[in-house]
BAFI-3210 file (N, C-alpha, C; in Angstrom, 3 decimals, decimal comma, padded with zeros to 6 digits):
// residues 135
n [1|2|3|4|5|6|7|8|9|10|11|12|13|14|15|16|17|18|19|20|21|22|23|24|25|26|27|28|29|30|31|32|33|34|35|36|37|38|39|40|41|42|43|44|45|46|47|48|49|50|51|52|53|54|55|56|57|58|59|60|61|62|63|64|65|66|67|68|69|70|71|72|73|74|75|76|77|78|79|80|81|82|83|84|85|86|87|88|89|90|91|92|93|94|95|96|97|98|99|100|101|102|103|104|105|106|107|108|109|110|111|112|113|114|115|116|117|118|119|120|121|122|123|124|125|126|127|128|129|130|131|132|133|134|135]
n.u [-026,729|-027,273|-028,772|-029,516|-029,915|-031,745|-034,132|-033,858|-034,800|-037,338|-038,507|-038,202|-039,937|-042,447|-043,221|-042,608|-044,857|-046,799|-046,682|-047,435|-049,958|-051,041|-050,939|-052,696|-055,055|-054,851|-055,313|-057,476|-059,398|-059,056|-059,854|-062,527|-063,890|-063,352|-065,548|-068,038|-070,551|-069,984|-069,906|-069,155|-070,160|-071,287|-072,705|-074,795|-076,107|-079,274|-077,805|-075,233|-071,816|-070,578|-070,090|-067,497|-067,761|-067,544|-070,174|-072,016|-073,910|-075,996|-078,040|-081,261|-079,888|-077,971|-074,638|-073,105|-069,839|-067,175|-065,456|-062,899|-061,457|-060,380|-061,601|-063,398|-066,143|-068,954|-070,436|-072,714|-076,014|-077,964|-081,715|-083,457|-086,288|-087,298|-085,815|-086,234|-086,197|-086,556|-086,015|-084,216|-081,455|-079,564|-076,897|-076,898|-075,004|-072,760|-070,699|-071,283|-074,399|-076,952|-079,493|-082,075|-083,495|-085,129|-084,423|-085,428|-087,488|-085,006|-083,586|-081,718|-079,559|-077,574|-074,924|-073,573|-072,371|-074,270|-074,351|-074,514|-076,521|-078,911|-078,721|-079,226|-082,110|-082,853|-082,447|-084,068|-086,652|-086,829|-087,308|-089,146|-093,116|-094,363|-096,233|-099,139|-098,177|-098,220|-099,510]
n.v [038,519|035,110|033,074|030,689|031,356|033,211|031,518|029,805|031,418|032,255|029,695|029,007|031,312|030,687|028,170|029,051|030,803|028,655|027,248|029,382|029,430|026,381|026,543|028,426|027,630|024,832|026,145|027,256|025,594|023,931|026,009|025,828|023,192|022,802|024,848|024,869|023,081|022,468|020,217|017,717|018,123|017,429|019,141|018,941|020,287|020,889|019,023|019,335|018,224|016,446|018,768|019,030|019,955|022,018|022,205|024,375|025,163|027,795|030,509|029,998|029,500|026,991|027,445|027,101|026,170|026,005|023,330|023,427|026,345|029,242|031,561|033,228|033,335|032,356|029,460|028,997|029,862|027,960|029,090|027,796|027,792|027,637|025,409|022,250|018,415|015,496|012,876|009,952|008,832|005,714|005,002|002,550|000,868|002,595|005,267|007,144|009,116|010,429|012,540|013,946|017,204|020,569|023,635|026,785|026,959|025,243|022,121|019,961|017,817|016,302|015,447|013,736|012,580|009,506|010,408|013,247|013,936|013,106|014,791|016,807|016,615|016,825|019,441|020,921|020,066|020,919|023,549|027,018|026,843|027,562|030,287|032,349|035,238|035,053|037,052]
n.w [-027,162|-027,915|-030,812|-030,060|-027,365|-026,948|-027,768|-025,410|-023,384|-024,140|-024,252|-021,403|-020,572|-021,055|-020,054|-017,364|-017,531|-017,982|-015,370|-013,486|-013,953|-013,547|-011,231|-010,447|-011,064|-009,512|-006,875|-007,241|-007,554|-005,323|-003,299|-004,191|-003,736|-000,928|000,481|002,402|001,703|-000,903|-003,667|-005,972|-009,501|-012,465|-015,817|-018,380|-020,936|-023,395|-026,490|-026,281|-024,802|-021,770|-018,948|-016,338|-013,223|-010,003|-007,689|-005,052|-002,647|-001,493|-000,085|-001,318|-003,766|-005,912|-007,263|-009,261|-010,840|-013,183|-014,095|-015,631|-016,070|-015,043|-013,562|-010,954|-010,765|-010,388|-013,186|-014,329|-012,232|-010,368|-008,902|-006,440|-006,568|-009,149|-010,296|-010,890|-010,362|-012,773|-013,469|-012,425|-013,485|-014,465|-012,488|-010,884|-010,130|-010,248|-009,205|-009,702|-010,292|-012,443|-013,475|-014,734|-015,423|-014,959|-015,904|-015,454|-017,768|-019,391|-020,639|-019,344|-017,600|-014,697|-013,321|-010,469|-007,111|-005,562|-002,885|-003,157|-004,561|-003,164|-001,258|-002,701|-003,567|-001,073|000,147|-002,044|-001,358|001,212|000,315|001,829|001,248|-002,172|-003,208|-002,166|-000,262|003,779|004,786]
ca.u [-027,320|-027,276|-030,080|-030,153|-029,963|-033,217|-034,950|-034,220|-035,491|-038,551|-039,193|-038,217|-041,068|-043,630|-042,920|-043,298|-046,579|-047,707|-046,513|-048,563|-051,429|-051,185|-050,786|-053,837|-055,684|-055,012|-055,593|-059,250|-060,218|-059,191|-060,474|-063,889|-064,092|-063,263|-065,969|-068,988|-071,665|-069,427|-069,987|-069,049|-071,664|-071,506|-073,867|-074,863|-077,078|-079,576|-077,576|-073,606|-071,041|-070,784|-068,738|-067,332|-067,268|-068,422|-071,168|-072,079|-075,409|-075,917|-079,350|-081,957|-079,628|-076,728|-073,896|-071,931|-068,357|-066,992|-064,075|-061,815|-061,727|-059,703|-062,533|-063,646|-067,142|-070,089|-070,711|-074,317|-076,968|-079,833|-082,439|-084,120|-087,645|-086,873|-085,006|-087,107|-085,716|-087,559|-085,773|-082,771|-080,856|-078,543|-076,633|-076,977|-073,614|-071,900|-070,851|-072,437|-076,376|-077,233|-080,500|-082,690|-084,239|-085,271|-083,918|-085,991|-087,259|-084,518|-083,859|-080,586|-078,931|-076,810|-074,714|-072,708|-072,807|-075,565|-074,750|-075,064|-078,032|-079,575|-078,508|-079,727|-083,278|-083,710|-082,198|-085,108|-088,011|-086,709|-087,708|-090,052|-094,030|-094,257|-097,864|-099,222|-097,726|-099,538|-099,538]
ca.v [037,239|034,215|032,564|029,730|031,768|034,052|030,415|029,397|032,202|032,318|028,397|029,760|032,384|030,227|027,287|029,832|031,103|027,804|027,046|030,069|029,271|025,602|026,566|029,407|026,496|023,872|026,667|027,781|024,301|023,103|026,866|025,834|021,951|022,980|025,608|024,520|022,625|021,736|018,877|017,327|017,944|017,854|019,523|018,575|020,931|020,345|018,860|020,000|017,176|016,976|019,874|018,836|021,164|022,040|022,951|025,144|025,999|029,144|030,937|029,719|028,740|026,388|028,104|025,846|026,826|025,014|022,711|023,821|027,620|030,233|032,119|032,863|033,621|030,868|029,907|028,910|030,037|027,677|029,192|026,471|027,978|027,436|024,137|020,847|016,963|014,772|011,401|009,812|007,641|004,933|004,887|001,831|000,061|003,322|005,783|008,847|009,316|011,191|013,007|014,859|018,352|021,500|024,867|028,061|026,531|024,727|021,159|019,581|016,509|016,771|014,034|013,549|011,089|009,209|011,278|014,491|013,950|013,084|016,524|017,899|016,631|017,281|020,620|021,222|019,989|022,389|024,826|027,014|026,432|028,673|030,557|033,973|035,590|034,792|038,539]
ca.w [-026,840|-029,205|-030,987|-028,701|-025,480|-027,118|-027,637|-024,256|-022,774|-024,486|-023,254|-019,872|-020,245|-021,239|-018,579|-016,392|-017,551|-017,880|-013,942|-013,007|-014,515|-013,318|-009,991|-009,968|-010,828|-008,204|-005,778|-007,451|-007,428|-003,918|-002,297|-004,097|-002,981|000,477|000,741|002,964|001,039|-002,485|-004,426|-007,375|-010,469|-013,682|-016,232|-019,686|-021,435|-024,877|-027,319|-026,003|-024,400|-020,027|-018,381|-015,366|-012,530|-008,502|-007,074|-004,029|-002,185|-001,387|000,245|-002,281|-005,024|-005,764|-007,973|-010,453|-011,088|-014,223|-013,743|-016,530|-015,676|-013,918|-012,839|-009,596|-010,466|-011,081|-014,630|-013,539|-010,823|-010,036|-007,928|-005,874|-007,437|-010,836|-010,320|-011,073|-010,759|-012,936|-013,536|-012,348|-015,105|-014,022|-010,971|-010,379|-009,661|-010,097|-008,336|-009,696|-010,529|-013,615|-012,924|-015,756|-014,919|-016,215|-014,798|-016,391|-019,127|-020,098|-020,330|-018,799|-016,774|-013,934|-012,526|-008,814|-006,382|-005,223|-001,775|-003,078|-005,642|-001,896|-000,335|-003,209|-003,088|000,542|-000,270|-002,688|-000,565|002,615|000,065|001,307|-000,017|-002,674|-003,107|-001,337|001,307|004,874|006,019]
c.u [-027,486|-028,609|-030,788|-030,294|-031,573|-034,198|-035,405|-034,766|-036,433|-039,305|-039,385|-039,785|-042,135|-043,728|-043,040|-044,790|-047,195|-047,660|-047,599|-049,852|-052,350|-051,789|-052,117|-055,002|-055,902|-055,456|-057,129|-059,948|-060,377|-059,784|-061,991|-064,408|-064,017|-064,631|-067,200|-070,143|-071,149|-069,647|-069,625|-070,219|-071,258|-072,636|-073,550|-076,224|-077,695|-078,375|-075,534|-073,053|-071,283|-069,624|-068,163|-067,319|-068,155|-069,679|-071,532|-073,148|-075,111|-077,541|-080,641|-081,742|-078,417|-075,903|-072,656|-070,837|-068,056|-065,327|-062,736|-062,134|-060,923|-060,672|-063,216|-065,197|-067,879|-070,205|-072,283|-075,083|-078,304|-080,440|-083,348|-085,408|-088,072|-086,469|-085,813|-086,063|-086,658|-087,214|-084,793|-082,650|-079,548|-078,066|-076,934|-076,074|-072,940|-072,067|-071,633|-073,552|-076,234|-079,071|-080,850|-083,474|-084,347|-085,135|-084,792|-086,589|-086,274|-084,161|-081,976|-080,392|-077,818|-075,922|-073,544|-073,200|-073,738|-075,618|-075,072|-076,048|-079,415|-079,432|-079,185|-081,325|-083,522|-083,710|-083,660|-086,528|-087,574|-087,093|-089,163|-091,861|-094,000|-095,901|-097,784|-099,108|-098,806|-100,340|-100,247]
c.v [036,464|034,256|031,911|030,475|032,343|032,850|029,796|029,912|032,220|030,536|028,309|030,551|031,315|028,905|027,909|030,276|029,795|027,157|027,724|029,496|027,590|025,715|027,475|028,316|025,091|024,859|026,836|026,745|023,864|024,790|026,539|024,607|021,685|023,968|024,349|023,965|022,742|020,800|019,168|017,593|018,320|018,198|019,231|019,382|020,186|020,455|019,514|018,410|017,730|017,927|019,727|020,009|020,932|022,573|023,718|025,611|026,801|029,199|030,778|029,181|027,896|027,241|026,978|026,372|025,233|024,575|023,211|025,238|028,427|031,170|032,345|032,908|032,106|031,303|029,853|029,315|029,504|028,119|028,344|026,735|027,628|025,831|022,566|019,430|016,681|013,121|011,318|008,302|006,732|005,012|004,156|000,919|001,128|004,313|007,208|008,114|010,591|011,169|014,290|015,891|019,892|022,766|026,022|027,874|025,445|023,193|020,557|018,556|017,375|015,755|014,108|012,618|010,853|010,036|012,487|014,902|014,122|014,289|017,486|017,871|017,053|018,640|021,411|021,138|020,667|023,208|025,405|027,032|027,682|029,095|032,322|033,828|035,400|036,236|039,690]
c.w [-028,145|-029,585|-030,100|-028,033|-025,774|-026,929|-026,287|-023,418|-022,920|-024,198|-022,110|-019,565|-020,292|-020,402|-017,451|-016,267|-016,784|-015,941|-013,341|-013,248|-014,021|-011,746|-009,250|-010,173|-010,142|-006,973|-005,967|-006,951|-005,815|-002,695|-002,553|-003,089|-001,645|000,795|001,576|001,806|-000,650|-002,653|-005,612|-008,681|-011,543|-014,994|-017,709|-020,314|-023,096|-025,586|-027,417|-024,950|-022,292|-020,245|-017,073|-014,141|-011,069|-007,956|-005,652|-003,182|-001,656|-000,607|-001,224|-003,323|-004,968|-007,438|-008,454|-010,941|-012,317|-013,940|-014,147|-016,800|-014,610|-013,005|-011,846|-009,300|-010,876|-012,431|-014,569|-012,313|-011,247|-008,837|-007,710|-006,244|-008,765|-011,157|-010,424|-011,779|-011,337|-012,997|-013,558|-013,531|-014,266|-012,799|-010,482|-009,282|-009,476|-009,092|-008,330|-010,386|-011,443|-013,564|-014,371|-015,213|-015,615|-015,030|-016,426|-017,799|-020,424|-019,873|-020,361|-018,247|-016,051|-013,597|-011,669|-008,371|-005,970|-003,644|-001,878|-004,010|-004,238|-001,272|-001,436|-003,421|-001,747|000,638|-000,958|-002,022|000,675|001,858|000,883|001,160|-000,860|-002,777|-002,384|-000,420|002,152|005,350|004,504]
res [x|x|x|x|x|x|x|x|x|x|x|x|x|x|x|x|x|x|x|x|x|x|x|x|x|x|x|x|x|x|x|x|x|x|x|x|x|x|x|x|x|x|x|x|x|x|x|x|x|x|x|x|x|x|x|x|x|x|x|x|x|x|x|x|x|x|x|x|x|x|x|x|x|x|x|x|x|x|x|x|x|x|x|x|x|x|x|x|x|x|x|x|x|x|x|x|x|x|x|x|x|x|x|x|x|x|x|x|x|x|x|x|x|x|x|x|x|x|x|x|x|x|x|x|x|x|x|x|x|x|x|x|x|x|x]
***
């Protein structure tokens, strides 16, 4: 085998990878965004840039999968106990709402659309009261 032919092969290989890899990722994404109760949300932690990615409720918590990621697991779990809105920022004209809150101590922003900032408060007040058991 020539030089060229070794070259072309080895562009071959890696056009392939990169196919795979394209393709495991349109599937991750559109099996999450289809799942029951996904949304859009992106998270911005102290002092780091936004990360785009989905969100998911679950029994008590919502589970954040990060956009740019092969992974099938959550990169985040908020449990709806832990989870505190405190002030929404803008969203006025637009279409997403950027919402400040503090999960465990820590202090964060979130931002999705103004419909599912709404699912996610009502979400939060179904919690629930918390306090001592009745029994």
């Amino acid at each position: 085998m020539t030089t060229a032919g070794i070259a072309w092969l080895g562009v071959a290989a890696v056009a392939a990878v990169v196919l795979v890899l394209a393709v495991l990722f349109a599937v991750r994404v559109q099996r999450l965004d289809r799942r029951v109760g996904s949304f859009e949300c992106a998270v911005r932690c102290e002092g780091r840039d936004w990360r785009g990615g989905i969100a998911v409720y679950g029994v008590g918590r919502v589970q954040w999968y990060r956009l740019a990621s092969l992974s099938l697991l959550p990169t985040r779990t908020f449990q709806r106990d832990q989870l505190e809105l405190f002030q929404r920022v803008g969203g006025a004209d637009g279409e997403f709402v950027e919402v400040t809150c503090r999960y465990d101590g820590e202090d964060l922003a979130l931002a999705m659309p103004r419909e599912s900032l709404a699912g996610l408060v009502s979400w939060l007040e179904a919690a629930p009261p918390r306090g001592e058991p009745l029994v």
